[in-house]
N, C-alpha and C positions, 0 to 999 in steps of 0.2 A: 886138838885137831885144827886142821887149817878148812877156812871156811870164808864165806862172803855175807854182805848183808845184803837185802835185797834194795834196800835204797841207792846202792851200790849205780842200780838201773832203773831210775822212777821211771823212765821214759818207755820201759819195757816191759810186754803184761808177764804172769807169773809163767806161764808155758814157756814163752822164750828163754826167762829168766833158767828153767829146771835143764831145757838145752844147752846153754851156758856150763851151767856146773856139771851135768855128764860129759862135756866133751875138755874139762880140766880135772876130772876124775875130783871135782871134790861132790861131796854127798851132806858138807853139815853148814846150815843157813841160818842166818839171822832175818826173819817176818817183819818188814815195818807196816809199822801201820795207820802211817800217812795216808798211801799208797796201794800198796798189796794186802793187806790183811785189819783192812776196817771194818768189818763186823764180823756177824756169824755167817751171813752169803759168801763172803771171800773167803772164809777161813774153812770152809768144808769145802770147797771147790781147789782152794791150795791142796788141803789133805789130799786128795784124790789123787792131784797130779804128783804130789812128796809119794803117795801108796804104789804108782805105776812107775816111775822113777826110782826108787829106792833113796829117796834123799829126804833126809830127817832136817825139821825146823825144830832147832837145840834151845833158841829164845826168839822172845816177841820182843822186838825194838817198838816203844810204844813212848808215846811225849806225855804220860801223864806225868802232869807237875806236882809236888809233894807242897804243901802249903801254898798252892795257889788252886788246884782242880780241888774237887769236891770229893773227899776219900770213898765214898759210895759208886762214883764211878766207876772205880780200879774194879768193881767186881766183872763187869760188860770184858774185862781185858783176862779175868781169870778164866771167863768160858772162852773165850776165843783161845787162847793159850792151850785150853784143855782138848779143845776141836785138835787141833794141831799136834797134839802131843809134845807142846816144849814146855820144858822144867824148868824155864828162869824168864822170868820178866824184869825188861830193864824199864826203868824209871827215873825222871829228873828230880833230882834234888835242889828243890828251889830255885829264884828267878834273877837272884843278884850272887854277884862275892860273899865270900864266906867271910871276907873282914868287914864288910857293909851288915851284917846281923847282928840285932840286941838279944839278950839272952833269951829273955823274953821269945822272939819268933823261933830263936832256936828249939825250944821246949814245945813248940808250936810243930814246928816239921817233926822233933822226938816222936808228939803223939801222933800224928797224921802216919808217919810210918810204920809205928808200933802198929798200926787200925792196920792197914792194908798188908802186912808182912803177916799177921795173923790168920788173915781172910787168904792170902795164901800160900800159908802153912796149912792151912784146914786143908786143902784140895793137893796138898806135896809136892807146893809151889813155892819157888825162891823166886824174889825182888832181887835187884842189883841194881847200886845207881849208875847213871852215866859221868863216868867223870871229863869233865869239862868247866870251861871258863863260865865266868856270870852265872856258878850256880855253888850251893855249899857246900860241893864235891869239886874243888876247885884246888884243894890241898890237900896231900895226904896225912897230916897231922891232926888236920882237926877231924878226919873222914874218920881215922881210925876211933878216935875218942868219941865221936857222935854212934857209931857201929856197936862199942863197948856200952855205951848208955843205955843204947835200946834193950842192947841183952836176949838179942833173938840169933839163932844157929844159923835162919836162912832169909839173915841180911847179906848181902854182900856189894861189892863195885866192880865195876870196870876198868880199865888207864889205857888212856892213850895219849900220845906224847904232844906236848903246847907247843914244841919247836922255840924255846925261849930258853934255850942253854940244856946242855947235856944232862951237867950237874944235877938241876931242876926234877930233869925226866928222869933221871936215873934216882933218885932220891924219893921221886913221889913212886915211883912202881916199886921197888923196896921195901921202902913203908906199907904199901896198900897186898904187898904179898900174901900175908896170911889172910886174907879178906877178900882175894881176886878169881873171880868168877869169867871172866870173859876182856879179850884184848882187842879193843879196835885198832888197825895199823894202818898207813897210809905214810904220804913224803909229800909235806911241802914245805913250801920259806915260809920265812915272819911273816910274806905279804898275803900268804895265800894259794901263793901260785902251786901246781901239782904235780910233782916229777916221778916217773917211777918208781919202786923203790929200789933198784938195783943202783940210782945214782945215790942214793942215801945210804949207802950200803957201812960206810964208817960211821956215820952218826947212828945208825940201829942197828950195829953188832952187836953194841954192850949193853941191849937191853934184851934181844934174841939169848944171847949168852947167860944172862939171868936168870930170863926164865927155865933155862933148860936146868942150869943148876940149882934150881928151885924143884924141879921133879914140875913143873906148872902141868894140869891136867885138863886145863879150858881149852876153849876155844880161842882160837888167833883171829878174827876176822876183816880183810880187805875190806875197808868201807869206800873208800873212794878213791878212784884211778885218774892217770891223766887224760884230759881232753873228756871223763866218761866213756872212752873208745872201750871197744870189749876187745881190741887187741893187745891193748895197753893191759888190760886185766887177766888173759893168758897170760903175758909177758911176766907180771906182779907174780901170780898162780905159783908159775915154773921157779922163779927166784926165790920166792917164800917156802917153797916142799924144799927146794936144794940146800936151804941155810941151814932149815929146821931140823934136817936130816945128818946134818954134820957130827 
């Protein structure tokens, strides 16, 4: 399903945010919680407004770091998770490159994930890492092979494209396919900068086209627009249901 995160709009409390997605008919959200859903006060007051709305929060976008947070924490993000009713918490997988790691710390994130993927499996929770740069979910070769180590059903990741060659993107969402849980999407250059995505529309055909011929059953989620304008996120909205629809 196509969906948004809410960081999408730090600068917006969650009621505006729930008006936003009624009036682009989407109903499925990503919770960060940065922002929107920092404890258990946010996350029962979210619930309310998701219960009056009809709009389901599918996962908690949440920065616990795997080998750097304290794995006892992740439990504070399993009740918030559960307030909410979403089934997958995403999580960062460590703090540098995946080619900057000694086997050593690898074994080290192994266990710290195995602890929290357990904690929640107990409650019929999935983990997902974020994959991104400066973390060791930064490739999809070694993603998979760390995924297989651990040997849990409800590990899974993310992919969202580096903007450092097609090939790159196309290669790392492929690989991380039996294993993808949820898509962040968004368009910008090498520098940063943030174009809609209708001007990207050739460089992420052929990963839209993927997925579909993949059967993909996640969520798509618009994490960042340009300028942050909420017109600019209509505009993304309308592009993204029209492509996906093809």
């Amino acid at each position: 399903m196509i969906g948004f995160t809410t960081v999408t709009f730090r600068n917006l409390n969650f009621e505006e945010i729930a008006e936003i997605a009624k009036k682009s008919s989407v109903r499925v959200l990503e919770a960060g919680t940065d922002v929107h859903a920092k404890g258990i006060g946010e996350a029962i007051a979210m619930a309310m407004v998701c219960q009056k709305n009809n709009i389901e929060i599918a996962s908690l976008g949440s920065y616990f770091t795997i080998g750097k947070d304290d794995p006892k924490d992740f439990l504070s993000l399993c009740d918030i998770a559960e307030i909410l009713n979403a089934k997958t918490i995403r999580v960062w997988l460590g703090n540098k490159s995946s080619g900057l790691y000694t086997p050593r710390e690898v074994e080290k994130l192994r266990e710290d994930t195995v602890f929290i993927a357990r904690e929640a499996g107990g409650r019929g929770l999935k983990i997902a890492f974020e994959f991104h740069k400066n973390t060791y979910n930064d490739d999809a070769g070694r993603t998979v092979a760390f995924i297989n180590n651990c040997g849990m059903d409800n590990i899974k990741t993310y992919w969202q494209p580096f903007y450092q060659g097609k090939k790159k993107d196309y290669y790392n969402l492929k690989t991380l396919m039996p294993y993808l849980e949820n898509v962040h999407i968004f368009y910008w250059s090498r520098f940063g900068y943030r174009y809609l995505l209708k001007r990207g529309n050739i460089y992420l055909n052929v990963f839209f086209d993927l997925l579909k011929q993949n059967n993909f059953r996640g969520n798509i989620y618009i994490e960042f627009v340009k300028g942050n304008k909420v017109e600019n996120y209509y505009k993304d909205t309308e592009y993204l249901g029209n492509r996906m629809m093809r």
